[in-house]
C-alpha positions as CSV (number, residue, x, y, z in Angstrom):
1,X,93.8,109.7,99.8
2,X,90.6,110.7,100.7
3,X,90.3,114.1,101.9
4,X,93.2,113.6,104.4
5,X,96.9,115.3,104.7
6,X,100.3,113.6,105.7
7,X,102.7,115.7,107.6
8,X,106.3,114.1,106.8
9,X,109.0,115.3,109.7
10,X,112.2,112.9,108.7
11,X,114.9,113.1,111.1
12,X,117.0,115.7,111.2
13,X,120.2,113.9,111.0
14,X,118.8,112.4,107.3
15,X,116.7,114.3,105.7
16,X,117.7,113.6,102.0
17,X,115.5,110.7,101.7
18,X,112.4,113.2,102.0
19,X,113.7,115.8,99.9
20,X,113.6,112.7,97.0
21,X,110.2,112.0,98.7
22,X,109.1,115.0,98.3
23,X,110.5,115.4,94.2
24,X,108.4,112.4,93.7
25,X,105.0,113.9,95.0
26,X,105.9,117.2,93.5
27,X,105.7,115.2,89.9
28,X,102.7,113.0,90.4
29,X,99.2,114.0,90.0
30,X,98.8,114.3,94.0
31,X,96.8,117.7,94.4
32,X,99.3,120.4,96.4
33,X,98.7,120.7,100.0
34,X,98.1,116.1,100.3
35,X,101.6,115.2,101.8
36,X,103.5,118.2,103.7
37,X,107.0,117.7,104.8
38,X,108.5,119.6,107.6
39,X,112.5,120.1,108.4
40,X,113.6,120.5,112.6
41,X,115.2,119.2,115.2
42,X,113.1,117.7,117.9
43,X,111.4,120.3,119.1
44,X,109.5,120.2,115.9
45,X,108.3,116.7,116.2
46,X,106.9,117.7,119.4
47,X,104.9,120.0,118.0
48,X,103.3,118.3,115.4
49,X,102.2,115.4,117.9
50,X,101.1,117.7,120.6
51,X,99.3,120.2,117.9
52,X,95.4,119.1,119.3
53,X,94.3,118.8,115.5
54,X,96.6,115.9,114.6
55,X,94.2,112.8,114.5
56,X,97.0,110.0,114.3
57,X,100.5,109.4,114.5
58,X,102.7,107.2,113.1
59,X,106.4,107.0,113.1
60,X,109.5,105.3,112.8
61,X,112.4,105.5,115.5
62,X,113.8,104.5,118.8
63,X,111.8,103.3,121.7
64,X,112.3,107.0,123.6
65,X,111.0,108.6,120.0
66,X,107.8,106.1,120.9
67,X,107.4,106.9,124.7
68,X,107.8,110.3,124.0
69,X,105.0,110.5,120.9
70,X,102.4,108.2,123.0
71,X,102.9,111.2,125.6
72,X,100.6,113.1,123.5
């Protein structure tokens, strides 16, 4: 991983997939701190792509989640 940390938002409407997401990192030899997850609404997500120390983004979603994250 190489010194770098994930922030995981899933969607709010399914966030069961991270919580088994995050079982699986809690188990494996990944150092605490690596891959974060965070539970919101929207609101959230727009905070963790607006927040000015966030080098990258990446997501999965609709084309107005996309127009909305390249707004950053």
């Amino acid at each position: 991983i190489a010194g770098n940390t994930v922030v995981i938002k899933p969607s709010e409407k399914s966030p069961w997939s991270a919580f088994l997401l995050a079982e699986i990192v809690h188990r494996s030899s990944i150092p605490p701190g690596v891959i974060n997850f965070v539970l919101g609404d929207e609101s959230t997500g727009r905070a963790v792509v607006s927040n000015p120390d966030v080098n990258a983004v990446t997501f999965t979603g609709s084309v107005t989640t996309g127009k909305m994250t390249m707004v950053k």
